[in-house]
C-alpha positions as CSV (number, residue, x, y, z in Angstrom):
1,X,11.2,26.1,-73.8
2,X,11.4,28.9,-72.2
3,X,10.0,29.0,-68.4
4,X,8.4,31.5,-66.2
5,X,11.2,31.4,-63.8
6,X,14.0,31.8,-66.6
7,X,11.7,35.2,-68.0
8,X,11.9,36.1,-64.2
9,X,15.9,36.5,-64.1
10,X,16.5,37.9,-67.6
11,X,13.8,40.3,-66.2
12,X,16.0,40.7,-62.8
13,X,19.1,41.1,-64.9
14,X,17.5,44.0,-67.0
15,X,15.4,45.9,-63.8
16,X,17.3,44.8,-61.0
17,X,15.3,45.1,-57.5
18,X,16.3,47.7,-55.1
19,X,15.1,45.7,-51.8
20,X,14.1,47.8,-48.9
21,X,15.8,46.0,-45.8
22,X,18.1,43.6,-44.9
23,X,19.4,42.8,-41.5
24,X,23.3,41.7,-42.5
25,X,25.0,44.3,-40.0
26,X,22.9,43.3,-37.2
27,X,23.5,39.6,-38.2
28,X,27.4,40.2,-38.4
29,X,27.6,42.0,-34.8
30,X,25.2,38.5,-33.2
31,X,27.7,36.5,-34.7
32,X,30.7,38.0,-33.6
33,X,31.7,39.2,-37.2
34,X,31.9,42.6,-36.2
35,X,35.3,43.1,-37.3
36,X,34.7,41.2,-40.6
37,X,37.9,39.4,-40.7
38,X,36.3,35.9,-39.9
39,X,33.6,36.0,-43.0
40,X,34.2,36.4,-46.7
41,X,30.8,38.1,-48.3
42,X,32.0,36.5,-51.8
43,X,31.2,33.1,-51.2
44,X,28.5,31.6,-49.1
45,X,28.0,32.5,-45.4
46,X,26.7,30.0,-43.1
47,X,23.9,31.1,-40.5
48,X,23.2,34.4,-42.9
49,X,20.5,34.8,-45.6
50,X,23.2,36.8,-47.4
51,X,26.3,37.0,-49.5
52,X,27.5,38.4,-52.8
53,X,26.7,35.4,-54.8
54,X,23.3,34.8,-53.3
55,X,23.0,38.7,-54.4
56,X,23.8,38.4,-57.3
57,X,21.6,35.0,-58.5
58,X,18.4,37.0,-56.7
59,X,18.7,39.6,-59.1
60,X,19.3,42.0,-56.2
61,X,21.6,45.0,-58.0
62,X,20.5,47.4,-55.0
63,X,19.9,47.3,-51.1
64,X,18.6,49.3,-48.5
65,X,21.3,47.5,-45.5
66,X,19.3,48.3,-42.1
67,X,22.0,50.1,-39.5
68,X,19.8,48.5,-36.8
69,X,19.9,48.6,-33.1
70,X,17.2,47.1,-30.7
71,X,14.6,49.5,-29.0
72,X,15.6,48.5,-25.1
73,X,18.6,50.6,-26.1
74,X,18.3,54.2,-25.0
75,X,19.5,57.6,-25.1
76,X,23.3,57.7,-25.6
77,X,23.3,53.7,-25.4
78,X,21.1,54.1,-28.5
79,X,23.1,56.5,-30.5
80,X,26.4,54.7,-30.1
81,X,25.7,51.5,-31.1
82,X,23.9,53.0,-34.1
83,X,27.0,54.5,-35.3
84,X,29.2,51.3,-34.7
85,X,26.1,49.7,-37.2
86,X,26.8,52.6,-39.6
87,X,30.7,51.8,-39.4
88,X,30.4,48.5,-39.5
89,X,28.2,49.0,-43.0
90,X,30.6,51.3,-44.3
91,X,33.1,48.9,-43.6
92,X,31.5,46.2,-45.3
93,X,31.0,48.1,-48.6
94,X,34.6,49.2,-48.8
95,X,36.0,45.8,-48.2
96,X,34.2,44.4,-51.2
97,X,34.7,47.4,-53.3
98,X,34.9,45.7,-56.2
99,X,31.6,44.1,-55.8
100,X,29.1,47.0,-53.8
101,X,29.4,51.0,-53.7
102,X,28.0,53.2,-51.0
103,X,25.0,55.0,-52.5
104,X,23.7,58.4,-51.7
105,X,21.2,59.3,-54.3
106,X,18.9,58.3,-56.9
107,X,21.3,59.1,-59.7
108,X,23.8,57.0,-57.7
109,X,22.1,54.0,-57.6
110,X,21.3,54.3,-61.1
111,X,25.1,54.6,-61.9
112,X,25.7,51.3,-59.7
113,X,23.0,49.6,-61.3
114,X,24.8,50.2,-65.0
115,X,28.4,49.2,-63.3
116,X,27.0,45.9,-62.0
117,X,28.0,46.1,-58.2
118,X,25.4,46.5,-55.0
119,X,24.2,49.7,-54.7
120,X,24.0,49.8,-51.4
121,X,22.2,52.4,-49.0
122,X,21.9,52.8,-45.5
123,X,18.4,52.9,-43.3
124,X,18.1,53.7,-39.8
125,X,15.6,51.4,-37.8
126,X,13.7,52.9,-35.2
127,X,13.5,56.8,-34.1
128,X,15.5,55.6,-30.7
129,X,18.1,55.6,-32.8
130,X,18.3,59.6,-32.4
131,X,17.4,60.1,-28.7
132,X,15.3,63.1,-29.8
133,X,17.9,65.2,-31.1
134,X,17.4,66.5,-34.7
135,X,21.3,67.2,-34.2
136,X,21.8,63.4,-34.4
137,X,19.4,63.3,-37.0
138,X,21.2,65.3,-39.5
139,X,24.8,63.6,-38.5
140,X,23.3,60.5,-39.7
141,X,22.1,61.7,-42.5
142,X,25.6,63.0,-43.0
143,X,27.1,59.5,-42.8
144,X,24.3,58.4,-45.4
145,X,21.4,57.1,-44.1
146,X,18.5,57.5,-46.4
147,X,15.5,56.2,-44.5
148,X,14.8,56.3,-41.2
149,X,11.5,53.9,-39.3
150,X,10.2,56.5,-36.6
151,X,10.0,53.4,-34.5
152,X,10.5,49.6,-33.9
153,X,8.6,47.5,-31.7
154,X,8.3,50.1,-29.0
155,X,7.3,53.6,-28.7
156,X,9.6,56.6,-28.8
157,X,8.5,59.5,-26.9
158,X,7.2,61.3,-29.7
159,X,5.3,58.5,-31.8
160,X,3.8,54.8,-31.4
161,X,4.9,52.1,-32.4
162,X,2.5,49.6,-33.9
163,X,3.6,46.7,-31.2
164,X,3.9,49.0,-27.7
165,X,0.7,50.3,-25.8
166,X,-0.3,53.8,-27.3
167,X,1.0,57.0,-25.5
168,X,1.3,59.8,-27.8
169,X,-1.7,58.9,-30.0
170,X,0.4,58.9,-33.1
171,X,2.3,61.9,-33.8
172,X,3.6,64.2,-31.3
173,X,4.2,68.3,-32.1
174,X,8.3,66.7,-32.1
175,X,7.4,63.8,-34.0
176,X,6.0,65.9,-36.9
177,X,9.2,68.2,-36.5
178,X,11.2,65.0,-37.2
179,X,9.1,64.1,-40.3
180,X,9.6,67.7,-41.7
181,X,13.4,67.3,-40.5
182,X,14.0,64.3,-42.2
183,X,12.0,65.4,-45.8
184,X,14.3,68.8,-46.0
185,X,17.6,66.8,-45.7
186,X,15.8,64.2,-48.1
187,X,15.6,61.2,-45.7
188,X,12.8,59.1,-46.7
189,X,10.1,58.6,-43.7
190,X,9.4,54.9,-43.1
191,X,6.8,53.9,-41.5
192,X,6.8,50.3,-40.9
193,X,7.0,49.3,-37.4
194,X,4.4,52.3,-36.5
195,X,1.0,52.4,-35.1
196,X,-1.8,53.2,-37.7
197,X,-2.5,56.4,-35.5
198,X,1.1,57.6,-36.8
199,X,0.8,56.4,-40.0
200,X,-1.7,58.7,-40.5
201,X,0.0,61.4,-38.9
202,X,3.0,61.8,-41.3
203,X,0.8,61.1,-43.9
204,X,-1.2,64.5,-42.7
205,X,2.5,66.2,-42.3
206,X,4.2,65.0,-45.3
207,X,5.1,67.6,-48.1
208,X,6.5,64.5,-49.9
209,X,6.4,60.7,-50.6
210,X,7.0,58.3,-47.6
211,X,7.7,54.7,-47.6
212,X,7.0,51.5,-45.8
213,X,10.6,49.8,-46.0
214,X,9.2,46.5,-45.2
215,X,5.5,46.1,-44.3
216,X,2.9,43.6,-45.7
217,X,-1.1,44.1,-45.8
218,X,-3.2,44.1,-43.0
219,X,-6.3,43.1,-44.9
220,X,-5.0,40.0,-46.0
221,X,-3.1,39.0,-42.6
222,X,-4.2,41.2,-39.4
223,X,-1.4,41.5,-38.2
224,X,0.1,45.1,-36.5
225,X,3.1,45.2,-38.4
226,X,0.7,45.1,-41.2
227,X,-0.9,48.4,-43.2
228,X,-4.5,48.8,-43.1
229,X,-6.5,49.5,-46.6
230,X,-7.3,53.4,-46.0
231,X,-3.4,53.9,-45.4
232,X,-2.2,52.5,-48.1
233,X,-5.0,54.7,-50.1
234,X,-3.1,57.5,-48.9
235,X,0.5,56.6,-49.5
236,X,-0.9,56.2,-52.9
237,X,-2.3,59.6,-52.7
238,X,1.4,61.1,-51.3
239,X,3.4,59.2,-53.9
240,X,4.9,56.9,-51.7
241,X,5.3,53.0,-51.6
242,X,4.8,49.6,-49.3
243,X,7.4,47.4,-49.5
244,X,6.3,44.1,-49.0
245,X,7.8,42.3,-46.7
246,X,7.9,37.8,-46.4
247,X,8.0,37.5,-42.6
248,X,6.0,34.5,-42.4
249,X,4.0,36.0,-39.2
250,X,3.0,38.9,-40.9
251,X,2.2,36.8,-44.2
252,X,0.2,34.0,-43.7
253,X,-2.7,34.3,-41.1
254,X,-1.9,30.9,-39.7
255,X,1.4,32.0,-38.9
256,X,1.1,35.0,-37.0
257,X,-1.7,32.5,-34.8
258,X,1.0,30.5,-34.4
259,X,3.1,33.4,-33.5
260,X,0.8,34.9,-30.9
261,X,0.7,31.6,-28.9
262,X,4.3,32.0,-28.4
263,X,4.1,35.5,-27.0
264,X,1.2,34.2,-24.9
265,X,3.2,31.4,-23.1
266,X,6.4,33.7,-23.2
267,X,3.9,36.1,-21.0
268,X,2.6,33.6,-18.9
269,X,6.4,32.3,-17.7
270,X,7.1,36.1,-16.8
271,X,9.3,36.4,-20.3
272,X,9.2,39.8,-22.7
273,X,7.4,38.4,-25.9
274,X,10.1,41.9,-27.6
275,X,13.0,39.6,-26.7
276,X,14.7,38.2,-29.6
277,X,16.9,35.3,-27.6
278,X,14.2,34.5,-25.4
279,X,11.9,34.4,-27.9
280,X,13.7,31.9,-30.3
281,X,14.0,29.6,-27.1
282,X,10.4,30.2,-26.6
283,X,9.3,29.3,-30.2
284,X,11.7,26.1,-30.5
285,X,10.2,24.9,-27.5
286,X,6.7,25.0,-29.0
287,X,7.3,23.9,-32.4
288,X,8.3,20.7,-30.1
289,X,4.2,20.1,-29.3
290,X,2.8,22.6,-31.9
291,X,4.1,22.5,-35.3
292,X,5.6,25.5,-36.9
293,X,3.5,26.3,-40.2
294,X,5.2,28.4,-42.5
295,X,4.3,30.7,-45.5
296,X,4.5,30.3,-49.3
297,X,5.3,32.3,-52.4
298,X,2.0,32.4,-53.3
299,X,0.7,33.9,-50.3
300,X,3.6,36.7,-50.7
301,X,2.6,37.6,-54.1
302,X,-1.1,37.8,-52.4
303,X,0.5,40.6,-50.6
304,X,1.9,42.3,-53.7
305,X,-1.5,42.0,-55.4
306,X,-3.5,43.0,-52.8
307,X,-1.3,46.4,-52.4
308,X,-1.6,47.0,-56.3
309,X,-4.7,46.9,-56.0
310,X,-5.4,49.2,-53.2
311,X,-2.9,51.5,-54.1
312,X,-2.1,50.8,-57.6
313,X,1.0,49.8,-59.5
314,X,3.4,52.8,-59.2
315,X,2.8,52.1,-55.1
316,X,4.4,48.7,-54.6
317,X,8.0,47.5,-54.0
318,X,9.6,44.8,-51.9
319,X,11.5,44.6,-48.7
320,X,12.6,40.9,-47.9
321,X,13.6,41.8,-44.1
322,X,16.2,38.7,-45.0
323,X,18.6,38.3,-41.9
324,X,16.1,40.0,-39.7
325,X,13.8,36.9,-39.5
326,X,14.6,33.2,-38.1
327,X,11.8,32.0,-40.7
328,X,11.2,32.7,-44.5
329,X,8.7,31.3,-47.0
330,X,9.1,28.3,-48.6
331,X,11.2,29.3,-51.7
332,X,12.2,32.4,-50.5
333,X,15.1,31.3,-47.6
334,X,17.6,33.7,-48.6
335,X,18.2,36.4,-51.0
336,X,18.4,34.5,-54.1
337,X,15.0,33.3,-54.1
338,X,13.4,36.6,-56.0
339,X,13.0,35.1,-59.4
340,X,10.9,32.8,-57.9
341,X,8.3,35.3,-56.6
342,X,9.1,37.0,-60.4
343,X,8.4,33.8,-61.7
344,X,5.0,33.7,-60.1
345,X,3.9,36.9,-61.1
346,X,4.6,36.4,-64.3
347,X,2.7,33.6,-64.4
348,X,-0.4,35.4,-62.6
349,X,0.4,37.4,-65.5
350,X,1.8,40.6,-64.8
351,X,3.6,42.3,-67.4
352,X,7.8,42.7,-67.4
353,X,6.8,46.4,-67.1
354,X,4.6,46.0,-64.1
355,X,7.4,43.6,-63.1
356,X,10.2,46.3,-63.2
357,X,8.1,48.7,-61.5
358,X,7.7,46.4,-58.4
359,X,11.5,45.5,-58.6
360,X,13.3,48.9,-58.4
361,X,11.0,51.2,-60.8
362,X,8.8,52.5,-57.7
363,X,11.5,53.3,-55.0
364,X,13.9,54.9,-57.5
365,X,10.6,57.7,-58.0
366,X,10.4,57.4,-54.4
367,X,13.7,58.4,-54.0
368,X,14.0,61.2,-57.1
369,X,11.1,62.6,-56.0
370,X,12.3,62.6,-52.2
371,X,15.3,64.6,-53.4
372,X,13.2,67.3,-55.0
373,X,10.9,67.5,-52.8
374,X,14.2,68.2,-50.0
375,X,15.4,70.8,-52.6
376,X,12.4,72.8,-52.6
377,X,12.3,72.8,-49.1
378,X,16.1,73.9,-48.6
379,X,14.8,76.7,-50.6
380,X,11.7,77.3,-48.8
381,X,14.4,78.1,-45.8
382,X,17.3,78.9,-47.5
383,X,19.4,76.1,-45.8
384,X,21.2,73.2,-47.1
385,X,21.0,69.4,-46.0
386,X,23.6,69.8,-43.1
387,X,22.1,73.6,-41.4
């Protein structure tokens, strides 16, 4: 008898997904794998939610790899360890040639896809990562990233983030030359991690689709990493797409609850809620008197529902955040629990179309139509990508 979850991976091994972010690089460098030479990527690797064979039994034949730096990095400090992420990334796609290829368009991916290896793209996360030169900008486009978040959990000097204290009230006259930047080279704007206000703002700007590499609804869990109902209506309305994302906090209600009482205490003993270590020790020591709820398939493919809904089918995809988390759903620990969540759509009974649209169908548009979109604007100027 054939089960939902065994139509979920001959589905997976037809439409593969194209997931929108995943942490690895940043999980590498904390473990001291910067170098590469003490992990091997084609068997399992311990304290990471990812490897090649994990990959591969997800169903995951495409990924966004996040070249991620934190926010307290600034200026120069910023920009430098961005480019050791990019290196590092690069790196790690030529040492397992055999298994992932660098991609750099839609048609790439595509040709990855048919070869069965990870097509693997690069996304910048957080507009600090350019110190407010459109010079950087391009250069990273230039070594391949596709995507870049205008910010992560605090503001940039020319937009707001969604987790820092508003200051430029979305967009600043910079910020929407940044937006325009990045859609004539063809880098796809992502707006997770930004306050609604600047959500709206590129919205307003945008000559062509954006994204949200890795964002859940706000409806459904009120969280600010979340995006409201009327912003999603308009992504829908640009062509763009929200990747739903399975960090527990911004998944289940009772988890981001949870969640906030740790920032509380962490503020009441003087600590920065933004700081990763410090936070960890902070949520291990109250999972010791509180404990730790955690999220569920079901409530992810909530998520996914909800967004169809709101914004229809063609405006939904899925961006695990795998490796930048310390907590996943139940079912969904690492990167080869996507069938499940296949499974269980299935069996909410969505169609394998439906199913393929969600999985890679959406983004690929995203990104064809990203690359046009750059082309007519190259003409509008008469520059190309790198002028």
């Amino acid at each position: 008898m054939t089960t939902d979850l065994d139509r979920a991976r001959d589905l997976l091994s037809r439409s593969p997904i194209l997931d929108g972010h995943n942490d690895l690089p940043w999980a590498l460098r904390m473990l001291g794998q910067s170098d590469l030479a003490g992990i091997d990527l084609t068997s399992e690797v311990p304290d990471t939610h990812t490897d090649l064979p994990r990959l591969r039994a997800g169903g995951v034949g495409a990924q966004f790899w996040s070249v991620f730096v934190p926010s307290n990095l600034q200026g120069d400090s910023a920009v430098a360890a961005t480019l050791e992420q990019i290196d590092l990334t690069h790196r790690m796609i030529n040492r397992y040639a055999d298994a992932m290829e660098l991609a750099l368009t839609s048609g790439d991916v595509e040709r990855i896809f048919a070869a069965g290896k990870v097509a693997s793209l690069l996304g910048a996360e957080g507009g600090h990562s350019i110190s407010s030169s459109l010079g950087v900008l391009r250069s990273l486009y230039a070594l391949g990233v596709r995507y870049m978040t205008l910010t992560h959990n605090d503001n940039v000097p020319w937009a707001d983030s969604a987790t820092d204290e508003p200051a430029a009230g979305g967009l600043t006259e910079f910020g929407r030359e940044v937006v325009a930047e990045m859609q004539r080279l063809g880098m796809l704007v992502d707006l997770s991690h930004t306050a609604p206000a600047t959500m709206r703002d590129a919205l307003r700007v945008a000559r062509g689709p954006v994204i949200f590499s890795h964002s859940s609804a706000r409806a459904i869990c009120d969280h600010p990493r979340n995006v409201p109902d009327d912003v999603l209506a308009q992504l829908a309305a640009g062509g763009g797409v929200c990747m739903v994302t399975f960090v527990p906090a911004f998944v289940s209600e009772e988890c981001r609850q949870w969640d906030q009482g740790v920032s509380a205490e962490m503020r009441e003993q003087g600590l920065d809620p933004k700081n990763y270590a410090e936070r960890m020790r902070a949520a291990a020591e109250r999972a010791a008197s509180h404990p730790r709820p955690n999220a569920t398939i079901a409530q992810v493919a909530d998520h996914v529902e909800h967004v169809r809904v709101i914004a229809g089918i063609d405006h939904v995809g899925l961006g695990g955040d795998f490796d930048g988390t310390d907590q996943l759903p139940e079912g969904l620990g690492d990167v080869s629990g996507y069938p499940a969540l296949f499974a269980e759509l299935l069996h909410r009974g969505w169609t394998e179309a439906e199913c393929a649209q969600l999985s890679s169908g959406n983004i690929l548009r995203v990104l064809r139509e990203a690359e046009k979109t750059a082309g007519a604007l190259q003409d509008e100027t008469g520059s190309t990508p790198g002028a």
